[in-house]
C-alpha positions, 0 to 999 in steps of 0.5 A: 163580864159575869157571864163571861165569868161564868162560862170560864169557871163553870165546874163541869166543863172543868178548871180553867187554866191558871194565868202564869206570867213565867210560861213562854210557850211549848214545855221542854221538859217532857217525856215520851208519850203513849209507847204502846201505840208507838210500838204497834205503829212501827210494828204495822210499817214494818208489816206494810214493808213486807206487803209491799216487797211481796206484792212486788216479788208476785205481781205483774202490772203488765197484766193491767196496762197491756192486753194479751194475745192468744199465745200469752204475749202482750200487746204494746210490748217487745216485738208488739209494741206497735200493736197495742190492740187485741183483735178477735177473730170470731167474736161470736166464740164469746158468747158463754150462753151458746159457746160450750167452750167460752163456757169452760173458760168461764167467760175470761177468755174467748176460744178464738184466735186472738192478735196483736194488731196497730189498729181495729177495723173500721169497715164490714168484711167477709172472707171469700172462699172460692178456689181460686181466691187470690189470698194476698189481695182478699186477707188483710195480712195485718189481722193473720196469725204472725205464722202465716205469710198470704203471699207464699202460703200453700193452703186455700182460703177455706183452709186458712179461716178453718184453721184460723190462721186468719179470721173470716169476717170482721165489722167496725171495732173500736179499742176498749181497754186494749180490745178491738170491740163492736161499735155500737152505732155501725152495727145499727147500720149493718149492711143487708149482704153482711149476713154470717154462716148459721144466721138468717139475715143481716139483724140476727149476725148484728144482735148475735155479736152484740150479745158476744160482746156483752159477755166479753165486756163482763168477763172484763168486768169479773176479772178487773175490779173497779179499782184496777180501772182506775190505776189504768187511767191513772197509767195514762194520765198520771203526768197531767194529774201531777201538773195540776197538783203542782200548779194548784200547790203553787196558786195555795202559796201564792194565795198564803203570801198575799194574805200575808201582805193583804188580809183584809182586801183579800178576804173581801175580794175572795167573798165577792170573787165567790158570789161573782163566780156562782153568780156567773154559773147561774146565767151560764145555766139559765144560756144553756137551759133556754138553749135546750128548752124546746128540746125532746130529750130528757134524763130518761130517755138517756138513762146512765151512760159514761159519757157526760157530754150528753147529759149536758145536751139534756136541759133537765142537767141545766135547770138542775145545777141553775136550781142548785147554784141559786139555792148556794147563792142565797145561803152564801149571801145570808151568811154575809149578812148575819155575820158580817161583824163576826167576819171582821173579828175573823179578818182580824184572827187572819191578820194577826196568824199572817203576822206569825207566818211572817216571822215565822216563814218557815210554816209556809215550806212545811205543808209542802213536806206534808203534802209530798210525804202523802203524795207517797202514801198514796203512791204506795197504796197504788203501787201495792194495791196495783201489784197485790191485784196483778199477782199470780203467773198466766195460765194456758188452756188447750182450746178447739178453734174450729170444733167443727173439724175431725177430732175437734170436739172431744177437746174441752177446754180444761186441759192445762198446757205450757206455750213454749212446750205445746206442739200443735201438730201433735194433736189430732185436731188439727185448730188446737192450739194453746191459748192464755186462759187467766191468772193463777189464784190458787197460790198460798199467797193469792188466796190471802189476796183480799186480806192483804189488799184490806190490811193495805188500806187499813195501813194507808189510812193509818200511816197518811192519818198520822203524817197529817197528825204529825204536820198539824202537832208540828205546826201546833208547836211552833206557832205556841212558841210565837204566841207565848212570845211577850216580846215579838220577835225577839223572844221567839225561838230560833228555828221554832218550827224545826225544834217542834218537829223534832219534839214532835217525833222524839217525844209523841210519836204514840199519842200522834198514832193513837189519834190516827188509829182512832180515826182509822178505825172509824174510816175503815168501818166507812168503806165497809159500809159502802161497800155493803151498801154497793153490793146489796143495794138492789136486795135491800128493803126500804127498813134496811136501806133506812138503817144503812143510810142511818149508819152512814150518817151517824159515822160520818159526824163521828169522823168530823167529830173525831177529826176536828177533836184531835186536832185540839188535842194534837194541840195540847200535846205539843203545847203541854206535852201530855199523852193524847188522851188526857191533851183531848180531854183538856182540849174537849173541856177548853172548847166547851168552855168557850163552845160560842166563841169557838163555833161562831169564829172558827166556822167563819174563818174556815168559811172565809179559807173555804173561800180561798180554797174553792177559788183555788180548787174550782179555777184548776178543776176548771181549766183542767176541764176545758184542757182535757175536753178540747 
């Protein structure tokens, strides 16, 4: 008792709270808190309006879910739309080391005809070339310019392929975002006879269109950053990422209405259900491991490769998650030892806030709000991000198809011109033709492209910040209201959940947005160190990747620092109704005073929900697992 006395009037963690018998929960006489930041956060949403309307005003998606052909056109739209892929006629333009042309289109775009078609190849062909070729039966009409009927064409095959109205050879491809590329693995089994003009044997062509195809696969790369990737799965899938949402949503309310009805058993079942589950993950890796023991393959002779698959041939893959899973059972099981009476001390906190949702139901249907309300934060990042990076008008170069024919070479490449104007057969070079180059960037509002797409972010992590400090104040509010009830349930507020949102937004909105705009800050410079840890990752020396790795470190405890105090301090602000930085010094003091009691049993019961929420998470990640492997 004395040290308990101690501990709660110790001075320098502050005067403990007086007892007021005629205190019944949430203050309503309170006023407006921290106008200044209140005033600079509707300033940013009203800026992030304007971003967005811009982004939407300038960008094009299109120009990051379909492919465009030669003349500009997409593939998988309009008159294309059964023709998703684009083909190249000769790959080997590609290549911008041996290519003067390629080179002048700074690897964006090959200097080849370029079509629309249903489907890659899939065998090797050359073009023959003889005078009395039947076109019809030796061109596949389906790779041929949309120009060109082969069955009532006057010119002769030579003619056609100089042109490039059809293309003279093609291998096995497959559709790489959108473009029929070289396979890999048919191109090691290259037919001998399939040997290209210029080229000594059948393994000079295989590594000549390799070498083009690594250049087009950057070209990719410079002009599609890893984010716009993204958004492209997302387009394909986007659908089965929201069923999963919804059922994981709907197993979360299901699990809150069973810890209503059964706290104690559940949380027991949840423990055991943990250990049964990594339990089970280790036999399934020591199967697997002895299955793959005796084999010769291992990490280094895969190296890196987007295809996980492999990785799960390889027994080193095994043994590293069976030491993994071994070293979390044993951490799990000593925790469950240690501290298993403070688990029932928890079982009882989770039983008495089961009791307050049960009179309270209304806080079961408002995380739903919240998480909606973040579902559209992020859906308008994306979409901003989406259309910032897809902004800009095409642009059209005059390029040379055949720089081997009269009057063909003098065109360089970095003439300007306008497809629906251009008028081939006015040009002297008879393969000239008009073909899409890349996206205009040099436009006022292109060239602040990287700042708005960083004021993009930087008002996300603002704007979901503040919806999830709105729902944790909101819900602060309404189970102060339950708490301070002497008599339960008849001193409880009518609708105590609504009256302290709407408390919440009358009254706090400034302090809610100076704690996020706290934690923002420290996010962003986050995401700034990652990303200079990304880009100078192979410059760096082992005293600067130290310090970065110390930065990194130091952040990210500030951020769960930050984090965990706002949360008590959104608390006080709606218990007491104060500005957020004298609630986060009462909150900062409060816990302290109580620092023992406050560790031991809010980790043991964010351990025990933990558990629900792997069980939750794990179950949909696994069964999405096995649905989109097959």
């Amino acid at each position: 008792m004395g040290k308990k006395k101690d501990e709660a009037s110790a001075p320098q963690y502050g005067e403990a709270a007086k007892f007021d018998p005629s205190f019944n929960g949430p203050i309503k006489n309170r006023s407006c808190t921290d106008i200044l930041c209140c005033v600079l956060f509707m300033a940013a949403i009203a800026g992030y309006m304007v971003v967005g309307i811009m982004a939407w005003l300038y960008g094009d998606p299109r120009q990051v879910l379909y492919p465009r052909n030669s003349t500009g056109m997409f593939c998988g739209l309009g008159e294309n739309k059964d023709k998703p892929n684009v083909f190249y006629f000769n790959i080997l333009k590609c290549a911008t080391a041996t290519n003067i042309m390629a080179a002048a289109l700074n690897g964006l775009q090959c200097p080849t005809t370029q079509v629309c078609v249903k489907s890659c190849p899939n065998d090797f062909w050359i073009a023959p070339v003889l005078p009395n070729t039947i076109l019809s039966q030796s061109f596949n009409q389906s790779y041929c310019v949309p120009s060109i009927n082969l069955a009532n064409t006057n010119l002769t095959a030579r003619e056609i392929t100089d042109r490039e109205l059809c293309p003279f050879f093609y291998f096995p491809s497959q559709s790489v975002l959108g473009r029929c590329l070289p396979s890999t693995s048919f191109l090691d089994k290259i037919p001998s006879n399939f040997t290209l003009p210029g080229m000594v044997n059948a393994n000079q062509t295989a590594s000549s269109i390799k070498n083009a195809t690594r250049d087009v696969v950057s070209g990719l790369a410079g002009a599609k950053d890893i984010g716009v990737r993204i958004f492209e799965d997302f387009a394909v899938s986007w659908y089965w990422i929201l069923i999963g949402l919804l059922i994981a949503m709907l197993v979360s309310l299901l699990f809150l209405l069973l810890l209503r009805l059964m706290a104690g058993v559940l949380v027991w079942i949840l423990i055991v259900g943990v250990l049964a589950v990594v339990a089970y993950g280790i036999y399934h890796c020591y199967m697997e491991y002895d299955i793959y023991k005796n084999s010769t393959l291992t990490l280094s002779n895969v190296g890196f490769t987007t295809n996980v698959s492999v990785y799960l041939q390889v027994k080193e893959t095994w043994l590293a998650f069976l030491i993994i899973l071994a070293v979390l059972e044993g951490i799990l099981l000593l925790v469950l030892l240690f501290l298993r009476t403070r688990i029932l001390i928890a079982i009882a906190l989770i039983k008495e806030a089961s009791k307050a949702v049960g009179h309270m139901m209304s806080t079961l249907v408002y995380p739903v709000i919240t998480f909606i309300l973040l579902v559209v934060c992020v859906a308008y990042w994306g979409i901003t991000a989406l259309y910032l990076a897809t902004s800009g008008g095409p642009l059209y170069r005059v390029v040379a198809l055949n720089t081997s024919l009269p009057n063909c070479a003098q065109i360089n490449g970095t003439e300007s011109c306008d497809p629906l104007s251009y008028n081939a057969s006015s040009s002297s070079c008879s393969s000239a033709r008009c073909v899409f180059f890349r996206y205009n960037d040099q436009g006022l509002f292109q060239r602040n492209l990287f700042n708005l797409q960083i004021y993009n972010v930087l008002a996300f992590l603002w704007v979901v910040n503040f919806v999830i400090a709105l729902g944790q104040c909101t819900l602060a509010g309404a189970f102060a209201s339950y708490y301070w009830a002497f008599s339960k349930p008849g001193d409880i507020p009518a609708l105590p959940l609504t009256a302290s949102f709407f408390r919440t937004l009358r009254y706090h909105v400034g302090s809610l947005a100076f704690g996020a705009l706290i934690l923002t800050i420290i996010q962003f410079i986050r995401i700034v160190l990652e990303y200079i840890d990304h880009k100078f990752r192979a410059a760096q020396n082992p005293c600067a990747r130290f310090l970065m790795c110390c930065l990194k470190c130091c952040f990210w405890c500030l951020e769960k620092f930050i984090k965990f105090l706002n949360r008590n301090a959104y608390i006080m602000i709606a218990v007491y109704g104060k500005n957020f930085c004298v609630s986060a010094k009462n909150a900062f003091m409060l816990l302290l005073r109580n620092i023992v009691r406050v560790v031991v049993l809010d980790k043991v019961t964010d351990l025990l929900l933990f558990f629900g929420t792997l069980l939750v998470v794990g179950g949909v990640g696994v069964l999405s697992f096995f649905f989109f492997s097959g």
